[in-house]
C-alpha positions as CSV (number, residue, x, y, z in Angstrom):
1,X,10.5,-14.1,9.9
2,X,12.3,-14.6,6.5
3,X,11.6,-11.9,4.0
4,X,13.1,-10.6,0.6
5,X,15.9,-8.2,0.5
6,X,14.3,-6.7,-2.5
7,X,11.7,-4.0,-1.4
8,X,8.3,-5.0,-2.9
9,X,6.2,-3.2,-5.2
10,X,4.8,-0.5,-3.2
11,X,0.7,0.6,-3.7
12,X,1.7,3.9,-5.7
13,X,3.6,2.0,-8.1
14,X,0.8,-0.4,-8.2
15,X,-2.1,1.4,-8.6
16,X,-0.1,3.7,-11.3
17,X,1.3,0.8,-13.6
18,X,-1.1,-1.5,-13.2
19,X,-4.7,0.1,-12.7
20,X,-4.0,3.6,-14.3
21,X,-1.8,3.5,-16.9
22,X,-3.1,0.4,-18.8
23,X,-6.2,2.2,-18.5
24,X,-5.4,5.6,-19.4
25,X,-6.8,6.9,-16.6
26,X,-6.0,10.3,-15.1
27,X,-5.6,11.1,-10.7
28,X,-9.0,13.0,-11.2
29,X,-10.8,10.6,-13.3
30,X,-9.5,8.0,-10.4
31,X,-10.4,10.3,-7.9
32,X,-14.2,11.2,-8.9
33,X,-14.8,7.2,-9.3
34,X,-13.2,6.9,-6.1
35,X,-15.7,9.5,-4.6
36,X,-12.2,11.4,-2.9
37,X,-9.9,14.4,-3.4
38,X,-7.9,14.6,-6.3
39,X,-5.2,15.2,-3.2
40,X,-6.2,11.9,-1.8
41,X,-5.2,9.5,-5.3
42,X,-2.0,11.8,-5.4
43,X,-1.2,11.0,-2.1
44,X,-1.8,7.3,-2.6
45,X,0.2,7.1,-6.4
46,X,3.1,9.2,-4.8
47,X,3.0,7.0,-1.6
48,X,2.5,9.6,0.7
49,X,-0.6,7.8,2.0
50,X,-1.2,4.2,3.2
51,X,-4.3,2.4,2.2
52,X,-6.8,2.2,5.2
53,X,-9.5,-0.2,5.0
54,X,-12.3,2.2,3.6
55,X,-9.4,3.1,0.7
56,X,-8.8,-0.6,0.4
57,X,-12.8,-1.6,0.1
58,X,-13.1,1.5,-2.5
59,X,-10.3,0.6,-4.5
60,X,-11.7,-3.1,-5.0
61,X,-15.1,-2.1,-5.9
62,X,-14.1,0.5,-8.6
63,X,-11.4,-2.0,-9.9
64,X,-13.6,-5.0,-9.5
65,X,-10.9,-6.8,-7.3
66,X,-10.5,-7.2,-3.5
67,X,-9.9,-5.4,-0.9
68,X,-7.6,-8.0,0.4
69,X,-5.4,-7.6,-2.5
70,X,-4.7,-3.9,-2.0
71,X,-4.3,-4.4,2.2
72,X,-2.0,-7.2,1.9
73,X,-0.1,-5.3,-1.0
74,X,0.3,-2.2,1.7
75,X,0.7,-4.9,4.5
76,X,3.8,-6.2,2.4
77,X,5.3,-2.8,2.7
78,X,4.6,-2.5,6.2
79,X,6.4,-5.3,7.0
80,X,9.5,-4.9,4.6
81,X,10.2,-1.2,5.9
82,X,10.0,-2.6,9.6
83,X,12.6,-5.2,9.0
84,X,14.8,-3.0,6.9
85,X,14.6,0.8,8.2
86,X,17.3,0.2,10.8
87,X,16.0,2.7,13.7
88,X,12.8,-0.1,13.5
89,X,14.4,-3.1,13.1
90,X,16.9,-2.4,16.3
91,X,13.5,-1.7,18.4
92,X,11.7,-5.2,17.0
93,X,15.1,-6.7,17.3
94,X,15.3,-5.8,20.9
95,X,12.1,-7.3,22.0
96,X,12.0,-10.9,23.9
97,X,9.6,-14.0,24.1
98,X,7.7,-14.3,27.1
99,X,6.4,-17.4,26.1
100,X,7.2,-20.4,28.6
């Protein structure tokens, strides 16, 4: 699997700069469209909380985009921080094919 070296633009950063702030939107006026904790946006814009499928499917409908978009946007992360946190990537490194 070939990936970037540069980490990409993680949900938090996303959601701030590009939903909220253009916006002017607060955490608690995102929150109370979200139908969630103030807590729970905070979580999500500091990137103390992955995006779960019911976050994903609420993002998308109060932003009108897809749910899609903000899974694969956390998925990206996922997948960067396994093949560059070092403790992870010796484990995934260490694994073998069994396929004949």
């Amino acid at each position: 699997m070939i990936m970037t070296t540069r980490k990409p633009v993680s949900v938090g950063e996303m959601l701030t700069a590009e939903f909220m702030e253009p916006m002017a939107l607060t955490q608690t006026a995102l929150a109370d469209a979200m139908g969630v904790p103030r807590k729970h946006v905070n979580e999500l814009c500091n990137n103390r909380r992955r995006i779960t499928a019911d976050t994903a499917l609420i993002l998308a409908r109060v932003f009108g985009n897809s749910a899609e978009f903000w899974i694969n946007t956390q998925t990206r992360n996922d997948l960067w921080d396994a093949l560059n946190i070092p403790d992870r990537r010796e484990r995934i490194d260490r694994a073998r094919s069994i396929a004949a």
